[in-house]
HTML snippet that shows the backbone in 3Dmol.js (N, CA, C, O; Angstrom):
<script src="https://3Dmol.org/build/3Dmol-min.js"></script>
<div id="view" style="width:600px;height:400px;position:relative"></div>
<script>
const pdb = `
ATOM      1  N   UNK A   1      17.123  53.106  12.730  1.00  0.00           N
ATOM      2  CA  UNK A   1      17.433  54.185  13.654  1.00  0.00           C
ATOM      3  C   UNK A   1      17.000  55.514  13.030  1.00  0.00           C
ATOM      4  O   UNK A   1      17.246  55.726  11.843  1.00  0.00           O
ATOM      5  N   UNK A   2      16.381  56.394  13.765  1.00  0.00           N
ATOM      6  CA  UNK A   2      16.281  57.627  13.138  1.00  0.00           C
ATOM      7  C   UNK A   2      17.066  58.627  12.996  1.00  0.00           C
ATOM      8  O   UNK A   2      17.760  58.742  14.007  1.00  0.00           O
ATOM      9  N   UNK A   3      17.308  59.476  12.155  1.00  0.00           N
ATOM     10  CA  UNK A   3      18.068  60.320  12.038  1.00  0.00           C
ATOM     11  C   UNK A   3      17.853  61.448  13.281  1.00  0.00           C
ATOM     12  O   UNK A   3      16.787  61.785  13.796  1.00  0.00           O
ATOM     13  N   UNK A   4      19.312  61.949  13.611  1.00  0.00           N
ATOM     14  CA  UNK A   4      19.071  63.366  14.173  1.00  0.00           C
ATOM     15  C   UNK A   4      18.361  64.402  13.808  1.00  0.00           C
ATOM     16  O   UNK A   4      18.325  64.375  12.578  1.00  0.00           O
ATOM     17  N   UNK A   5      17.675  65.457  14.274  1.00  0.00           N
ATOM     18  CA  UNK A   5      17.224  66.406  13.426  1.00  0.00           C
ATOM     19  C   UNK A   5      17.465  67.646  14.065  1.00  0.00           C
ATOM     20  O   UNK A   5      16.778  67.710  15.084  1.00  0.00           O
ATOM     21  N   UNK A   6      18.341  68.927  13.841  1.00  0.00           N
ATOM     22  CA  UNK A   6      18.305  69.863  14.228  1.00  0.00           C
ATOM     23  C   UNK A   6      17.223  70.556  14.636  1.00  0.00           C
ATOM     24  O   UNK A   6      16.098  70.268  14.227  1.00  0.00           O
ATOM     25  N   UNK A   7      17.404  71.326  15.300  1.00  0.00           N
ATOM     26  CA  UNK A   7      16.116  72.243  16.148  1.00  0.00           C
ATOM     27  C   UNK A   7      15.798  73.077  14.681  1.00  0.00           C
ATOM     28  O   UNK A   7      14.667  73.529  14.857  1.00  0.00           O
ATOM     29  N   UNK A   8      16.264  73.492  13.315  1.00  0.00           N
ATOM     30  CA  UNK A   8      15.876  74.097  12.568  1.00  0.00           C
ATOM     31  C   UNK A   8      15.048  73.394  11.303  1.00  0.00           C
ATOM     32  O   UNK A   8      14.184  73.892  10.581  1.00  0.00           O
ATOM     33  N   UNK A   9      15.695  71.893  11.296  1.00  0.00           N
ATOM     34  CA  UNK A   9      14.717  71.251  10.918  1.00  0.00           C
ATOM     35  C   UNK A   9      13.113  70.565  11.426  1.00  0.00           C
ATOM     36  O   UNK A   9      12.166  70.210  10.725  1.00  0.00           O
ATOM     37  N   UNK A  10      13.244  70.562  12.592  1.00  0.00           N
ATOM     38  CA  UNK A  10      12.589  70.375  13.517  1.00  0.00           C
ATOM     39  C   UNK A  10      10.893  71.676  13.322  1.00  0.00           C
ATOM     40  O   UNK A  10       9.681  71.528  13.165  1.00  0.00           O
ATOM     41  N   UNK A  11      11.899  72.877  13.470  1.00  0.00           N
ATOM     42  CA  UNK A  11      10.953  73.823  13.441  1.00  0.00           C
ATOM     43  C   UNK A  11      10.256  73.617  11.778  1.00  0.00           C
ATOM     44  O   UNK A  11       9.072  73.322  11.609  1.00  0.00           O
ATOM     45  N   UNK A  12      11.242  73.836  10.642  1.00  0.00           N
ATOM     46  CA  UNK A  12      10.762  73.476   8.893  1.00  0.00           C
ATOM     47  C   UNK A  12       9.804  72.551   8.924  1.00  0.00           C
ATOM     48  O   UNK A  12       8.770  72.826   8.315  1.00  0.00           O
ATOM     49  N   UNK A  13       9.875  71.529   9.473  1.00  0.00           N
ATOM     50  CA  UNK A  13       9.077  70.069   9.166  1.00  0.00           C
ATOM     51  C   UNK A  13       7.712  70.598  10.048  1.00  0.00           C
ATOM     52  O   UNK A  13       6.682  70.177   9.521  1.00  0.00           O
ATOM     53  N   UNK A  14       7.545  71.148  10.861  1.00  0.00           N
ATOM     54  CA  UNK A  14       6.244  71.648  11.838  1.00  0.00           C
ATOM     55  C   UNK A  14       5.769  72.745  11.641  1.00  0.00           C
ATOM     56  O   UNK A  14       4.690  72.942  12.200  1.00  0.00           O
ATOM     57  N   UNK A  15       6.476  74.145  10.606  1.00  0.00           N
ATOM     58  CA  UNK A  15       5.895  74.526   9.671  1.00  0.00           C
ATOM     59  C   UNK A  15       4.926  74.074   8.526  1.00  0.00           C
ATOM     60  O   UNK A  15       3.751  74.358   8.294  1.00  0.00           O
ATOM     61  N   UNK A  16       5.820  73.280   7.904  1.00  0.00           N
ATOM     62  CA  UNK A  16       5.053  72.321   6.464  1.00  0.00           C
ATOM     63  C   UNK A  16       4.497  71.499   6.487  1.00  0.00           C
ATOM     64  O   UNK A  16       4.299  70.881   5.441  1.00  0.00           O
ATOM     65  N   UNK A  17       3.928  71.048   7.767  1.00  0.00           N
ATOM     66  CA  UNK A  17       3.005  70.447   8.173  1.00  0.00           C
ATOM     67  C   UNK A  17       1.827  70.631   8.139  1.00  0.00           C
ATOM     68  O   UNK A  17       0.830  69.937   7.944  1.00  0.00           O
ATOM     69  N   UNK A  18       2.213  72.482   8.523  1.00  0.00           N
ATOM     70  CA  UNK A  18       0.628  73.296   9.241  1.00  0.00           C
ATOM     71  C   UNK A  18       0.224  73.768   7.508  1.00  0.00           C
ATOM     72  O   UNK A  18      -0.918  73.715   7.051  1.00  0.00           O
ATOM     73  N   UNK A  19       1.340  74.179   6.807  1.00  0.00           N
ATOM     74  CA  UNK A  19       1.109  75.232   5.422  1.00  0.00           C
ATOM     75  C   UNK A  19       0.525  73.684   4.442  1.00  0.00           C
ATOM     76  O   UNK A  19      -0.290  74.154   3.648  1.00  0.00           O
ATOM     77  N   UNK A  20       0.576  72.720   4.290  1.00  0.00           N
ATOM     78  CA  UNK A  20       0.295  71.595   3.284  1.00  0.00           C
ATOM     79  C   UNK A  20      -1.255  71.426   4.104  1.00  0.00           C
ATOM     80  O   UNK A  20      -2.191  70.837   3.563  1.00  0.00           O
ATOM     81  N   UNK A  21      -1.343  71.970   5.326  1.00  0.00           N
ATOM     82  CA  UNK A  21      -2.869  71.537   5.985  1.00  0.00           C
ATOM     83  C   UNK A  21      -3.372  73.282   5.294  1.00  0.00           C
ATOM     84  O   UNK A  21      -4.536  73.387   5.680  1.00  0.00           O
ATOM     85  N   UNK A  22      -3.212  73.866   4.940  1.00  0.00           N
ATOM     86  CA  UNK A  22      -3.994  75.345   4.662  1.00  0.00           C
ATOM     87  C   UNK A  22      -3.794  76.751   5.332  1.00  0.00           C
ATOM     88  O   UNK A  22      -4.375  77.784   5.001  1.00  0.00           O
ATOM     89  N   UNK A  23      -2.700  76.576   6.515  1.00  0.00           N
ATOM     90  CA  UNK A  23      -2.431  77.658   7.289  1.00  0.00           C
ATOM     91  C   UNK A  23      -1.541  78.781   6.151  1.00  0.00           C
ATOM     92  O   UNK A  23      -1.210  78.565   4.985  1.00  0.00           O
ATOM     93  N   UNK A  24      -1.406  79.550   6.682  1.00  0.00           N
ATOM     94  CA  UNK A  24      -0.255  80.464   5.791  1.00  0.00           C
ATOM     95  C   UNK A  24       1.020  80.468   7.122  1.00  0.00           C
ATOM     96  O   UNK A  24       0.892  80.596   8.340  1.00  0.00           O
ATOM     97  N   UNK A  25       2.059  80.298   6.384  1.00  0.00           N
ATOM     98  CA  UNK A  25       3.333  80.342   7.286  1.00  0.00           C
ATOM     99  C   UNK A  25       3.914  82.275   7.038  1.00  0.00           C
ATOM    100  O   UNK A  25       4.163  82.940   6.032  1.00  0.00           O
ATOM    101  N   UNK A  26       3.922  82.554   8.393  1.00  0.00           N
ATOM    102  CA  UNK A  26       4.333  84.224   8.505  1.00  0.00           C
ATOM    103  C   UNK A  26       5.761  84.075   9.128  1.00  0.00           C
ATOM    104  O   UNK A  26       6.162  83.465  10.119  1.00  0.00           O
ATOM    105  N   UNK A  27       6.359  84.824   8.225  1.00  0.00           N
ATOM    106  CA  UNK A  27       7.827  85.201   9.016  1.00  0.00           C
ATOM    107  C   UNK A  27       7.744  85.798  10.222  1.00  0.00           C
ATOM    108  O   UNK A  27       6.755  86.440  10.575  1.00  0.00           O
ATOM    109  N   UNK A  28       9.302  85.536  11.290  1.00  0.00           N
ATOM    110  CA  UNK A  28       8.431  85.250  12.865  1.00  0.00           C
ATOM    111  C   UNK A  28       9.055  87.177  13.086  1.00  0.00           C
ATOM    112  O   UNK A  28       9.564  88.007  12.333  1.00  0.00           O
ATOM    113  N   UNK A  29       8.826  87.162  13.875  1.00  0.00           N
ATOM    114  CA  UNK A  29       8.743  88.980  14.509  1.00  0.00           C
ATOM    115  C   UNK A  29       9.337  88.902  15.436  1.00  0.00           C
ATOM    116  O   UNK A  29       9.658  87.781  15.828  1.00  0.00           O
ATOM    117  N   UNK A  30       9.825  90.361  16.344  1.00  0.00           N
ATOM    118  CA  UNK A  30      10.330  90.632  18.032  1.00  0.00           C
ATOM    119  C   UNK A  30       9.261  90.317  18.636  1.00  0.00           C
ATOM    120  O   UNK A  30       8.518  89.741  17.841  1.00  0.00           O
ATOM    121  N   UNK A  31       8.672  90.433  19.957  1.00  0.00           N
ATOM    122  CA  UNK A  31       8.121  90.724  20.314  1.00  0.00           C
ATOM    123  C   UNK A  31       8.065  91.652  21.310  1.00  0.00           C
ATOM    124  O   UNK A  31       7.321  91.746  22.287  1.00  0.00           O
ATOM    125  N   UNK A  32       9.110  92.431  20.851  1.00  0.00           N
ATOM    126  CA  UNK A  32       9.854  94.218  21.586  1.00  0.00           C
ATOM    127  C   UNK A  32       9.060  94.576  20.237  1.00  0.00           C
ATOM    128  O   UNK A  32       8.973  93.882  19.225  1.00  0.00           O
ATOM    129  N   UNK A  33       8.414  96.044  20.526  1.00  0.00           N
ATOM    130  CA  UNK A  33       8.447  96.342  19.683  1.00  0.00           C
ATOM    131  C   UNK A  33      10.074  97.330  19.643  1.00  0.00           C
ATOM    132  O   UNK A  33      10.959  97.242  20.494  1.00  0.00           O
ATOM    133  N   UNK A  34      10.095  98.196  18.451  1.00  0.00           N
ATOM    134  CA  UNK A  34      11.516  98.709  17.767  1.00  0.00           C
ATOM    135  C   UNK A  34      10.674 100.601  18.859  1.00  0.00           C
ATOM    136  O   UNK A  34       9.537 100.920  19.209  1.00  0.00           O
ATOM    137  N   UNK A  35      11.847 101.173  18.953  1.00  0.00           N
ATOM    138  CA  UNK A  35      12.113 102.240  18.830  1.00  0.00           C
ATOM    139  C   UNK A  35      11.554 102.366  20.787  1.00  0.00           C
ATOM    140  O   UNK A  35      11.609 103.445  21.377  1.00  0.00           O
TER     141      UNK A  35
END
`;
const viewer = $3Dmol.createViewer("view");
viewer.addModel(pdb, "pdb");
viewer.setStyle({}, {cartoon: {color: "spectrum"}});
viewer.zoomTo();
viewer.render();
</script>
């Protein structure tokens, strides 16, 4: 049976997927900008 996986692991594991293939992983942003 497989384990559950939170939506935050979910997102980690499909990050380190893309960064072990050569992408660079960027911390995510608004897309409001501020002010």
């Amino acid at each position: 049976m497989t384990p559950k996986l939170s939506g935050n692991q979910i997102r980690q594991t499909f990050i380190d997927f893309f960064v072990e293939r050569g992408h660079t992983a960027v911390p995510s942003m608004s897309l409001v900008p501020g002010g």
